[in-house]
N, C-alpha and C positions, 0 to 999 in steps of 0.2 A: 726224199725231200726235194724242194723247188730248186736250191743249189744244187744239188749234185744231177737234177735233170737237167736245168743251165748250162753244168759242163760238158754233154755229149748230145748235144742236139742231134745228131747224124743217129742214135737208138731212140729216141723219144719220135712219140705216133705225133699224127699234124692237130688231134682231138686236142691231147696233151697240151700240147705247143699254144695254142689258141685257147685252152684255159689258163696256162702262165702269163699271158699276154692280158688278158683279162683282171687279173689278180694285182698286176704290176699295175699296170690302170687304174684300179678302182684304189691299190695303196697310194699312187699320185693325186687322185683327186681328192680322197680323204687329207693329204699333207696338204693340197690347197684349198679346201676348204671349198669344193665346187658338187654340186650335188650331182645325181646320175645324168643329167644331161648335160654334163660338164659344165655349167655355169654355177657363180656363185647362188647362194640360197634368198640373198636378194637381188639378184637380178631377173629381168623374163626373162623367157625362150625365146632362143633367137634362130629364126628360118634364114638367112643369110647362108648361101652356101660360102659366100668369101670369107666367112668368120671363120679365122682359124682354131679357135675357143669351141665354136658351136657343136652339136650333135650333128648337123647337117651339111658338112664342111664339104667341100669336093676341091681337090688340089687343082684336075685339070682347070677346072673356070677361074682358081685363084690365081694359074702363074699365067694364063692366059689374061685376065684382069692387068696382071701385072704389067708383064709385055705392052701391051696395049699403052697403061696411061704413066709408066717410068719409063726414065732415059736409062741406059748403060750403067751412068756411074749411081744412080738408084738403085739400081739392079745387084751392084757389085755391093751397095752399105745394106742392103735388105737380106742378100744372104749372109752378110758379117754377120748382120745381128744376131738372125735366124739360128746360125750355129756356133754363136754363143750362145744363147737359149738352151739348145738342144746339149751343150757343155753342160751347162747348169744342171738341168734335168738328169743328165746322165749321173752326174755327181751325187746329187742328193739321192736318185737309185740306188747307186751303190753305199751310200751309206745306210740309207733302209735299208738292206739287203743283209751288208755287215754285222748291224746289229741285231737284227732277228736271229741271223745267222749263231750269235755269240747265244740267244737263248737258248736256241736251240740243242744247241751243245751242252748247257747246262740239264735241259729239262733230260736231256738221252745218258746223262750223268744222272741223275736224279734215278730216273724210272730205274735204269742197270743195280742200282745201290737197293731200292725196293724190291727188288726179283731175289737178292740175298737175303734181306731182314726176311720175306716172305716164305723162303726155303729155310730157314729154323723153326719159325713159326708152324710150320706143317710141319715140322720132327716132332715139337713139341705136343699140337693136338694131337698127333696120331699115339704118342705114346702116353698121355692124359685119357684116350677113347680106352687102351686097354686095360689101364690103372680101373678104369668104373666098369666095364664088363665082368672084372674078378671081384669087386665090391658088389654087384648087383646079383652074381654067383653065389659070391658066400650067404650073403642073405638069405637068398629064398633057402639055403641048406636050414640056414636056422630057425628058421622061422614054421619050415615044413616041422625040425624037429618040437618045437615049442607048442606046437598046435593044440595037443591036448591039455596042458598045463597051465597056458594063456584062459582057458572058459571060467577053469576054477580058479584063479586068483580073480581075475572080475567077478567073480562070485563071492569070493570073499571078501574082496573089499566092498562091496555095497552093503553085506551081512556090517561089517563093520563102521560103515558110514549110519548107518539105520541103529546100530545100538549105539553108536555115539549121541545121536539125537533124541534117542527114549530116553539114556541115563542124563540128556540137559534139560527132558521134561521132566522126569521124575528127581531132580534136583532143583527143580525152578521155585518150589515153595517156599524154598531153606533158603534158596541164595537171594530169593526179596524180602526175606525177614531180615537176613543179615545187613542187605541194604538198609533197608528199615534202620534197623539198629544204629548204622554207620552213617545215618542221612547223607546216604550216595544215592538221593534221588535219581539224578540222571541213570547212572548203572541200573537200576533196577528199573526204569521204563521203559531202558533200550530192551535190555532183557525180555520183558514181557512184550513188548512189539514185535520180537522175535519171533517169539512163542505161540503168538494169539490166534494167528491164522490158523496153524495146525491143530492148536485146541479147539478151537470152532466148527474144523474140518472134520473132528474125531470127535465131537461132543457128544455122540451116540451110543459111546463106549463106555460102559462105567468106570471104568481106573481112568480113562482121560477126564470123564466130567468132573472124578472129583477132586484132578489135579486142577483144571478149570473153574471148581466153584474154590479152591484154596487162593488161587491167587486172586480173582477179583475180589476176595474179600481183602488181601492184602493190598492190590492196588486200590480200591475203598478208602483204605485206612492211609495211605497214601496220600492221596487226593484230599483226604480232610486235613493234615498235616500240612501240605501246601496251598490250601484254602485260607487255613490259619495263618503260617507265618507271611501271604500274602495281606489278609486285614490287618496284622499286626503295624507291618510299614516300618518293620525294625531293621531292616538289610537293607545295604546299599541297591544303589541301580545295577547295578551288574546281576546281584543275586536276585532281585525284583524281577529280572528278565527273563534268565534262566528258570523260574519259578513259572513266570506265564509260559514261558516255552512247553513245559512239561505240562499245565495244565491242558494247550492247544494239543498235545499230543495226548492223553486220554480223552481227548474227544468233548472237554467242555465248550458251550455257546460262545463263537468268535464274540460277538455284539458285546456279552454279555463280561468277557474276558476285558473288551475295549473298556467299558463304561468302570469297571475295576480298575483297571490301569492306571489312567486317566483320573480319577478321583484320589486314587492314594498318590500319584505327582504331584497333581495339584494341593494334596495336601502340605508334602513338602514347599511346592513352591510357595503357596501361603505365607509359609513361616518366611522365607526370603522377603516375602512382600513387608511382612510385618514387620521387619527388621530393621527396613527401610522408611517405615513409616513411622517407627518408633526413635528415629534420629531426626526425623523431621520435625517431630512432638517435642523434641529435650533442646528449649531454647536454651543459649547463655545470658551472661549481665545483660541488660540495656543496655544498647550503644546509640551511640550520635546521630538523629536522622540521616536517611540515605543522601541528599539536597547536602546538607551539612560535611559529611563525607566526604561526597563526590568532589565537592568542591575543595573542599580541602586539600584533597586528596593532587585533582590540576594545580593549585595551586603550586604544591609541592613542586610540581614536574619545573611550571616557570617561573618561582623566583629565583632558582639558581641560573638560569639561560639569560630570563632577561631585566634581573633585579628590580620587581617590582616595589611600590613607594612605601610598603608596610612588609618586612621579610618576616618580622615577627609571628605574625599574623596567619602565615601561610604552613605553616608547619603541623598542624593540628587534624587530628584524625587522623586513623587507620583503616588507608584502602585495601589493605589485604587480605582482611577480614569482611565478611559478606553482613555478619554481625546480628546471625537469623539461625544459627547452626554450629556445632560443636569441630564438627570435619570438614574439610575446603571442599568444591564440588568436585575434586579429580578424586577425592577418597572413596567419594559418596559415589558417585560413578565408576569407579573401580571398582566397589561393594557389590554394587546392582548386576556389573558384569561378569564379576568372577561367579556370584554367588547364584543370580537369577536366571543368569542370562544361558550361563555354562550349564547348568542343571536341566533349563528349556532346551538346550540343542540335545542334551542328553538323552532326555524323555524323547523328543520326534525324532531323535537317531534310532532310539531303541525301540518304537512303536511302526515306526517303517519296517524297520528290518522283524517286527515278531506278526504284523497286520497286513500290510503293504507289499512289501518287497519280497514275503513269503513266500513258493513256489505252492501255486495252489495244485491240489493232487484232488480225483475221485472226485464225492457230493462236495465237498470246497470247492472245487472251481464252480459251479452251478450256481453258489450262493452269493456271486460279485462281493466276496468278502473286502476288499481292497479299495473298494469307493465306497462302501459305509465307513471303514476304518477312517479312511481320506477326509470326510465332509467333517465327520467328530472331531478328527484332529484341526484341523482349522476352525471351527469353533471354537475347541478347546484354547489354543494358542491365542486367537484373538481374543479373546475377553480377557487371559490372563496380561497379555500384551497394550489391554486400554488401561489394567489399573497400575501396570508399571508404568507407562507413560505419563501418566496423570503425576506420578508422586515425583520422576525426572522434570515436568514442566514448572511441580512448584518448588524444587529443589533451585533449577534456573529461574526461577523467579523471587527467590532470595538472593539470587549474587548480585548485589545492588554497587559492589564497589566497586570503581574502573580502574584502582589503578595499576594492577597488572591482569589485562585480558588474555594472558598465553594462558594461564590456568583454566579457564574457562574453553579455551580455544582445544586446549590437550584435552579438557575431559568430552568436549561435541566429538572429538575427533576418533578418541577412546569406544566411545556410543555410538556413533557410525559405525566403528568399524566391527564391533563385533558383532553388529546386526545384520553384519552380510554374512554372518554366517546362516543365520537364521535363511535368507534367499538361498544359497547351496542346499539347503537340508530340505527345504519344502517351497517348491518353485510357486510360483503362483498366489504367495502370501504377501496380502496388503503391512504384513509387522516392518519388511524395512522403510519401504513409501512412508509410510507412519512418518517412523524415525527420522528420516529424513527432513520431511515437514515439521519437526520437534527441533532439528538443528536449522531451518531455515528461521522458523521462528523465532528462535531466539537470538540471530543475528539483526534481525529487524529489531527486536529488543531493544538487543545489544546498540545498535546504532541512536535510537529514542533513548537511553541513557548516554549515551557520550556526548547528544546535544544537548538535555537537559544539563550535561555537566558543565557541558562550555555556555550555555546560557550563563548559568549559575555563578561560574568562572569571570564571565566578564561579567555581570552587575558583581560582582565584590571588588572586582579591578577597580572597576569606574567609581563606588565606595569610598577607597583607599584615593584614588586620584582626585576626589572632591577633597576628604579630609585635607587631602595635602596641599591642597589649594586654598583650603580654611584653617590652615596652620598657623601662616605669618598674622593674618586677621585677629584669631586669638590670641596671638602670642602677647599683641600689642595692649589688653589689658582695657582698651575701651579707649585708647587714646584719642586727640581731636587732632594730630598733626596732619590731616588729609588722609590718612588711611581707611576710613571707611568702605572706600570699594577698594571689592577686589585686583589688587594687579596696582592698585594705585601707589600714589606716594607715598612711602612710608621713611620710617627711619632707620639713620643707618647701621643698626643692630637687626631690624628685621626686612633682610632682602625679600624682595615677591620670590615667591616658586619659579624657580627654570622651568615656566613651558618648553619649550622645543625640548627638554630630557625627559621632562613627562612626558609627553607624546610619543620619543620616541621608546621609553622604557614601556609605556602604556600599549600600545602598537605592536612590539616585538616579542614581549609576553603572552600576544594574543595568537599571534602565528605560529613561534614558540609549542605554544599550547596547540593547534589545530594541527602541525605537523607532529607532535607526540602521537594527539586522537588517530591521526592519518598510522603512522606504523602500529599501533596496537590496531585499528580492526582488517591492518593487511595483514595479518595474523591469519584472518579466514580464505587470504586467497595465496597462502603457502603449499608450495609442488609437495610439500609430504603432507599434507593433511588429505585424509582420503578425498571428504564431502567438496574440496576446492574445484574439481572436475564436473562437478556437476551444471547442469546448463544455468541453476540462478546465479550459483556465484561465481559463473565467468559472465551473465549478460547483466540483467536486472538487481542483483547485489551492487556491482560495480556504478550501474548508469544511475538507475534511481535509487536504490538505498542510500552507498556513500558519496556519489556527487549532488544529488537532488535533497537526499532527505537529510544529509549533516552538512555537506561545504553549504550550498546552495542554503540553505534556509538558515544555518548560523550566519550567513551573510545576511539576511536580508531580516534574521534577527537582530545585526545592530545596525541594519537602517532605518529599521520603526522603531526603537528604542529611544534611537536618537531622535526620529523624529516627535515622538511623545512628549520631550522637552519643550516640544513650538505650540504646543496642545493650546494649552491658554499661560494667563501673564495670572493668575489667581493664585491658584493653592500652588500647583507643581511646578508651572514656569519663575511664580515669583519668586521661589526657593531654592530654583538655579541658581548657582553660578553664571555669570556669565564670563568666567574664565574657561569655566566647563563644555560652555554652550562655542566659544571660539577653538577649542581643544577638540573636539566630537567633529565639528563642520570640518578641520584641519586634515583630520583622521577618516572621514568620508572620502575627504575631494583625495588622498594619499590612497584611498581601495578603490578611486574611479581609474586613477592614473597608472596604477601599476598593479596593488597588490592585489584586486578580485582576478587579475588574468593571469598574475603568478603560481595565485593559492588552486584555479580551476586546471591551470598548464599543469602543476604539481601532480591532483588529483590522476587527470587523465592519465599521463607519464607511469604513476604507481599503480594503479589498477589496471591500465591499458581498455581505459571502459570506449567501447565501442556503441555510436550512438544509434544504436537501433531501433532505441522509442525516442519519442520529443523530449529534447532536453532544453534549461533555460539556458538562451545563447549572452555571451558574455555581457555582449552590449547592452543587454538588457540589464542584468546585474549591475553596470557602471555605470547605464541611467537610473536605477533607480541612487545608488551613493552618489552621483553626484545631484538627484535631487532632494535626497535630506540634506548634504553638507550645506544646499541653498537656500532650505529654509531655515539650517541652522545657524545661518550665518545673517540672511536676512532677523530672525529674532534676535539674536545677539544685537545689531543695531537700536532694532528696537527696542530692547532692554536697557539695552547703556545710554538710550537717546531718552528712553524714560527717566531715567535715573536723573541725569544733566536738567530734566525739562520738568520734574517736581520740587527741583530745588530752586529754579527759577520762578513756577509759578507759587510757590511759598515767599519767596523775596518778594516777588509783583504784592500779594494778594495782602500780606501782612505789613504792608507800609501806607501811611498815609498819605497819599501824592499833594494832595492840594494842601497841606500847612507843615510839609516839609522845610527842614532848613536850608540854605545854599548849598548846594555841595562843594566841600573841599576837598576827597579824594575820591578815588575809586571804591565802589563796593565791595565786601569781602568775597560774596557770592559771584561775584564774576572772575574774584582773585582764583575762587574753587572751581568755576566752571574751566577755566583756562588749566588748572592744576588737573582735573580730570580727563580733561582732553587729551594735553598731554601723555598723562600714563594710559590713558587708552591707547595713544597713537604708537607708546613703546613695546604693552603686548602685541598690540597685532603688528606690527610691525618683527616680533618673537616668530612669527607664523607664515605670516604672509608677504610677498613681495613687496616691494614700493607701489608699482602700477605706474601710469600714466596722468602724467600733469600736464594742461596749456601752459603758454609761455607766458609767467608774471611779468606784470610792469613794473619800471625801478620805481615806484612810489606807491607798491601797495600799501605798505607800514605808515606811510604820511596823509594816505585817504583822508578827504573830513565830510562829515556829514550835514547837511543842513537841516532845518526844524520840518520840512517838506518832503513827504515822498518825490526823489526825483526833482529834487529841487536845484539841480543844478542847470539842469534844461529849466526849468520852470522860469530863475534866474537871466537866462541866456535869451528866452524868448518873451520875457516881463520884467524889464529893469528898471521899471516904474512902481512894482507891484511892491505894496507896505500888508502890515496885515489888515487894514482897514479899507484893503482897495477892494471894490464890489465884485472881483473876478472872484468864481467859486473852485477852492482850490480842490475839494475832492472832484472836482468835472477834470482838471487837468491830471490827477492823481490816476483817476479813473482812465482818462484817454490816453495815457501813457501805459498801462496795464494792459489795454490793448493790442499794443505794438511791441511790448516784452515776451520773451521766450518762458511759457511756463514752466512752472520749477512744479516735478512729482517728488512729492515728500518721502512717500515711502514706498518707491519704486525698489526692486529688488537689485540688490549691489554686485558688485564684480567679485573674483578673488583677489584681492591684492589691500593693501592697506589704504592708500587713499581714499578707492571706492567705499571702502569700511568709513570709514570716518569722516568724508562725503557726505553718506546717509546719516552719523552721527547728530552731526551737526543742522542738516537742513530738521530735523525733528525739532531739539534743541530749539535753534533760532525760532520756527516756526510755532512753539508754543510759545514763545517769549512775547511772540509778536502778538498771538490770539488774548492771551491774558494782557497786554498791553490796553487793547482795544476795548477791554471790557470795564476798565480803569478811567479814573477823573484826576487830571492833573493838573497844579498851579504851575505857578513860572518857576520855579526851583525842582520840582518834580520833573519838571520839563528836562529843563537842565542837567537832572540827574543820570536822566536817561540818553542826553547825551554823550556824558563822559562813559557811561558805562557802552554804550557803540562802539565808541571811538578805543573803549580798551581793548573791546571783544573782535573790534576789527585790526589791533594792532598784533593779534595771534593767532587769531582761529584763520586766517585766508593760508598762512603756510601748510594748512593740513587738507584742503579739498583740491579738487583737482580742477575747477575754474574757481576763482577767486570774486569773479563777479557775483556769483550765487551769494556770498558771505556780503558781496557790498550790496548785493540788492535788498536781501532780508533785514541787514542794518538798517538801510534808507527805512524801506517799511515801516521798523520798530519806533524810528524817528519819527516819522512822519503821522502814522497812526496817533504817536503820543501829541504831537503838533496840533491834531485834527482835536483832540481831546482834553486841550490847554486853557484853562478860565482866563489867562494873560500869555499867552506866546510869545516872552522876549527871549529869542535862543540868547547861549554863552556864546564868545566869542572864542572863535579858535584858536586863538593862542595859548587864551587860556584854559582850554581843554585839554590842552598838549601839556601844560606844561603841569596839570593835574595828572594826566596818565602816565606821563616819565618819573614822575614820584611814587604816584602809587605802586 
């Protein structure tokens, strides 16, 4: 070894010497990591002979170098270092050295311990080599002696193998009769496929032929026996199988086996079919239309949530019942599955494996038996597959009642599922796709009833919420105390309806209701329902069925609804409410403000619908409620301004102005316009905010009006003027209208209550004034109409939000009447005043 050449340098050759030297070398440059030319693997070559690193190194030029450009004590810290370095290096040598060293001694331990295990090991083969030279000895003694003995036993036994064979021909007659007997078909085919070749082979023989014509007449006899009990279709599928098995093995027509098969299943299946169709056939009672139901049925869900105004009312009907059928559709689908469905995997289980899956041998493989079976059986399955379909679409098309859709959701799911069996059995078949599109479809359905139902749901709301708005009215028996309109003054045994609890009872039963709808058709997109995975109802279920086709359009179902109420003032609007009409507009601007982006946030949130087709974006939704709540609110004005401005021009038209008496008080009809206004101003004011008023002057209440339009200017710049003076007063009338700020009558209002009643009034006043115009008045008429200004100004200016509008329309009414006076002597304002503090 390298150590023990180490220690006696003085015997070691100079070859030797110079290869240790070499070794100890290349082991330092591997510890530092320096490739064969001694530098590292990233550095160049270096031709420097002064590198003491380099391949190229020469000491003479280095210490000569040295000398040259260091002093002494350079000299003296250059060799310090140098032989520390060369310490270093020594060091780490011998520590490479030591520990090779330590292997070494193990491996020479090692190999010593192998030289022993190896010297038993050779005891052993050598004494194993003689053990089989005396085994291979004895042998051939024995076998030398067995020689002649050995011919004749192989002679005898094939004597004896060959009569074993004759006596299972010349038993083969008896023992397929027995079969026969025993209807152990199978036993007695196998037997004779045993047989056949060799009878075939020796058929030239007569004792073979006429063991061969004995059994084909028995396999004959055979063969018509399972011909029979196959037409009969009395045996299960198992023994149906086993039957064509054996008829494929006497060599009957695969084609011909198939179109048998296949006829007597489908016979069976029939009967399934028909079983199915004869539940569909066995209606029960008459029930309640589906609309009727349905609704009912929601109703159910929200009068306990959010105590609708009639709970009586909501109780009636049974949603749990489809009300078309004797069995719920999870029975009926259970039926179809255990009975049709099971028996169908069974048939193409078992037509695979006797048609298909067969291991075709000899003239069979020739004849691509396996893709005729194929085509037929998918024929077969599909046709049977469209009339079960059809009887499941109108099974689902009797469950008309919503109000438990898990039952319906369990039996799609039921249906689904075991039609994937059907895909395992037979790849390539349009029956699950079908299916599929049978449980797509009827979630579509399913969603078109749940809006019909909340349609339905809220017109019976809104119903109930009129009634109860026409309750106190009736209650009152026809009274004349002011209660004629809605919302007005009544007495105090019949309070008006709490709007704001209708609204909100009316509102909260609606959402109520649309979050019930919302978890029954998440029902379709539950992790254990198989069909949930499928790409519609994670995309197009989610986006456009339940956000588009039920939130989205019952929304904008009760925006046109309510808008239908603005239609016209004839048949439909004049038969409003127009407590209704301010309750509807309330409940608009309350889905602009919050609840459309609660009810779509909700949506999204529970379906997780991701919008990857166009969907209607919110704001759109909030513009269209906050433009019926505008026109519902704008009609509402118009309605109750109608109301105020028929009863005024009835007062106008039905008085005789020109042989009227003095007037001594106020009219009653302006006593009622003032009493209406009021209770107007207390509903909406139930509803709406206050709003914004200009700053009134401390002497609205004390306003007085003169017999002139603007006859206070008139007075100011004509203090000369009598009525007899030649100045024409409609030219001053006129030229003053000029420089006024026009008033739009039926300009569309704010939300808040003064704007409401703002537009009220300017209606109001504004017919009061037109019928004025069209009227002929004496000096007491004149008068008449003064006091009644002077009342209608002493109340109506606190409910608009400029108060001049109320004084201008006043001056107007005056003034107009003035224009159309056969003697124009106004009252005097005292005595106006002190007419309308009485009245």
């Amino acid at each position: 070894m390298d150590i023990d050449q180490g220690t006696s340098p003085a015997t070691t050759p100079p070859d030797s010497d110079a290869q240790r030297k070499r070794k100890v070398h290349g082991m330092l440059k591997l510890y530092y990591g320096l490739n064969d030319e001694g530098k590292g693997s990233d550095q160049a070559e270096s031709l420097d002979p002064c590198d003491i690193n380099g391949p190229h190194f020469d000491p003479e030029v280095y210490l000569n170098k040295l000398r040259k450009e260091c002093s002494l004590g350079e000299l003296m810290d250059q060799e310090s270092c140098m032989v520390k370095q060369i310490r270093s290096l020594d060091s780490d040598m011998q520590t490479l050295v030591y520990e090779n060293y330590n292997k070494f001694i193990s491996a020479t331990d090692t190999i010593r311990k192998m030289k022993n295990d190896f010297k038993k090991m050779e005891d052993e083969m050598d004494c194993l080599s003689a053990n089989m030279s005396a085994i291979t000895e004895f042998s051939a003694k024995i076998s030398g002696t067995l020689q002649d003995q050995h011919t004749q036993i192989t002679k005898l036994s094939g004597v004896h193998t060959l009569l074993r064979k004759l006596q299972f021909l010349f038993e083969l007659p008896a023992r397929l009769n027995k079969c026969l007997e025993l209807q152990a078909y199978a036993q007695a085919v196998s037997s004779h496929r045993r047989a056949r070749c060799v009878l075939q082979q020796y058929s030239h023989m007569p004792s073979f032929r006429g063991i061969q014509d004995d059994c084909n007449a028995i396999m004959e006899q055979l063969a018509q026996q399972l011909r029979q009990k196959f037409r009969d279709g009395g045996s299960n599928a198992k023994d149906l199988s086993e039957c064509v098995e054996l008829l494929l093995q006497l060599d009957e027509p695969a084609e011909e086996l198939c179109d048998k098969f296949l006829s007597h299943a489908q016979s069976r299946l029939e009967s399934d079919l028909q079983g199915l169709e004869a539940e569909l056939r066995d209606p029960v009672s008459p029930s309640k239309p589906a609309t009727t139901e349905t609704s009912a049925a929601l109703k159910k869900g929200a009068s306990s949530a959010a105590g609708s105004p009639t709970d009586a009312s909501m109780h009636s009907g049974n949603p749990f019942l489809s009300g078309a059928s004797k069995t719920d559709i999870l029975e009926f689908i259970d039926r179809g599955c255990n009975e049709f469905v099971s028996n169908l995997c069974l048939v193409i289980a078992s037509y695979q494996e006797l048609f298909i899956n067969r291991p075709q041998e000899g003239e069979l493989a020739s004849k691509n038996i396996p893709e005729m079976a194929r085509g037929k059986l998918h024929a077969f399955v599909d046709a049977l597959a469209v009339r079960y379909f059809s009887l499941v679409e109108r099974r689902i098309q009797e469950e008309k009642g919503v109000g438990d859709n898990s039952l319906l959701v369990r039996a799609l799911d039921r249906f689904h599922r075991r039609l994937q069996a059907v895909t395992k059995l037979l790849p390539g078949s349009s029956v699950p796709s079908q299916g599929t599109e049978i449980v797509v479809q009827a979630a579509r359905e399913r969603i078109k009833q749940y809006l019909s139902a909340l349609q339905s749901f809220y017109l019976d709301s809104l119903t109930d919420v009129r009634q109860a708005l026409a309750a106190p009215r009736l209650s009152m028996g026809g009274g004349t105390g002011g209660g004629g309109l809605l919302g007005g003054g009544t007495s105090g045994k019949d309070a008006p309806p709490n709007l704001p609890e209708l609204l909100a009872s009316f509102s909260a039963s609606i959402l109520n209701q649309i979050k019930s709808v919302l978890a029954s058709v998440h029902l379709f997109t539950a992790k254990d329902i198989t069909f949930s995975n499928k790409p519609y109802f994670k995309g197009e279920f989610c986006s456009q069925g339940v956000r588009e086709s039920l939130v989205v359009s019952f929304i904008k179902f009760i925006c046109q609804s309510s808008r239908q109420f603005c239609e016209s003032t004839g048949d439909r609007g004049g038969s409003t409410p127009p407590a209704l009409l301010l309750l509807l507009s309330r409940l608009c601007l309350d889905y602009e403000t919050s609840t459309i982006s609660y009810i779509l946030t909700l949506t999204d949130e529970q379906f997780l619908v991701q919008h990857h087709s166009p969907v209607t974006a919110v704001t759109a939704l909030c513009a269209e409620a906050r433009e019926a709540a505008q026109k519902l609110l704008n009609h509402y004005v118009k309605v109750q301004g109608l109301i105020i401005s028929q009863m005024l021009r009835k007062s106008v038209e039905t008085r005789d102005w020109v042989n009227t008496i003095e007037p001594r008080n106020v009219r009653a009809v302006m006593k009622r316009v003032v009493e209406d206004t009021t209770s107007i101003d207390v509903q909406v004011g139930l509803l709406y905010e206050e709003g914004v008023r200009k700053a009134h002057s401390s002497d609205s209440s004390k306003r007085t009006f003169s017999v002139y339009s603007s006859s206070r200017q008139q007075v100011r710049y004509a203090p000369s003027y009598t009525p007899s003076a030649p100045m024409d007063t409609n030219l001053l009338s006129n030229i003053h209208k000029l420089f006024s700020e026009r008033i739009d009558i039926f300009s569309p209002v704010e939300f808040n209550k003064v704007s409401v009643l703002t537009g009220i009034i300017k209606i109001s006043l504004k017919t009061f004034l037109e019928c004025v115009r069209l009227r002929t008045f004496g000096r007491y008429g004149l008068q008449q109409i003064q006091v009644d200004c002077h009342y209608l100004q002493m109340y109506l200016w606190r409910f608009v939000s400029d108060e001049n509008l109320v004084h201008f329309l006043l001056d107007e009414i005056v003034g107009s009447a003035a224009h159309r006076c056969l003697d124009p002597a106004p009252m005097e304002q005292s005595v106006i005043e002190v007419i309308c503090e009485r009245g």
